[in-house]
N, C-alpha and C positions, 0 to 999 in steps of 0.2 A: 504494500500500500504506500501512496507517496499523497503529498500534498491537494494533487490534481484527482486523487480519487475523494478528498475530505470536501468536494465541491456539494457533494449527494447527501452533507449532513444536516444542508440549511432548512430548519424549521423542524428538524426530527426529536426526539428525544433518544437521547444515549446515556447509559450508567459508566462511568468510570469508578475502576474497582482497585483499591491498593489491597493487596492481599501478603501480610506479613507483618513486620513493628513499624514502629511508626512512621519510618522515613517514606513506605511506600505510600502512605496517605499525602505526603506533602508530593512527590512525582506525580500522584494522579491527579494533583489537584492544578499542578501547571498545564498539563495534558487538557483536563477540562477547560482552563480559562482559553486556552488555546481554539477549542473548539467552541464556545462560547463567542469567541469573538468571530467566527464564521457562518454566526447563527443557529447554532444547536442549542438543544436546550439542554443542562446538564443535571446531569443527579451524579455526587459523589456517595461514593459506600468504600466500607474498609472493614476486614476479615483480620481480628485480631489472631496471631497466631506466634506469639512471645511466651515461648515455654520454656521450661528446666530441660537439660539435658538428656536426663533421666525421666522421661515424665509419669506417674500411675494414669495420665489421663491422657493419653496423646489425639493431637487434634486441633481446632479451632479452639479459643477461652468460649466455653458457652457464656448465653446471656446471664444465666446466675450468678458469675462469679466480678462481672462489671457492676463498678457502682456510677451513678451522676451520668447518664447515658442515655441518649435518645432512640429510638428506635421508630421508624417511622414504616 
């Protein structure tokens, strides 16, 4: 994909998805503004997945274990 295919974004909605710790949320979120200013509409999301090494729970953090978090 190149520039010249993000012409077919205008007026669309798209999710841009950071999936990892936190720094992938701020990448998705240039991504979005980017496509924003070509007329998309955007929704960001981000899949926290900052675990121990070791984990008994391996996986995404479920929503239980976030506190002060929106979920829409």
């Amino acid at each position: 994909m190149n520039l010249k295919d993000l012409a077919d974004i205008k007026g669309k909605h798209v999710i841009v998805a950071g999936i990892g710790g936190g720094g992938d949320i701020v990448s998705a979120a240039v991504i979005g503004k980017r496509l924003e200013r070509i007329g998309g509409k955007v929704t960001l999301a981000s899949i926290l997945w900052e675990r121990f090494v070791v984990d008994p729970n391996p996986g995404p953090i479920s929503l239980n274990n976030i506190a002060n978090c929106e979920v829409k």
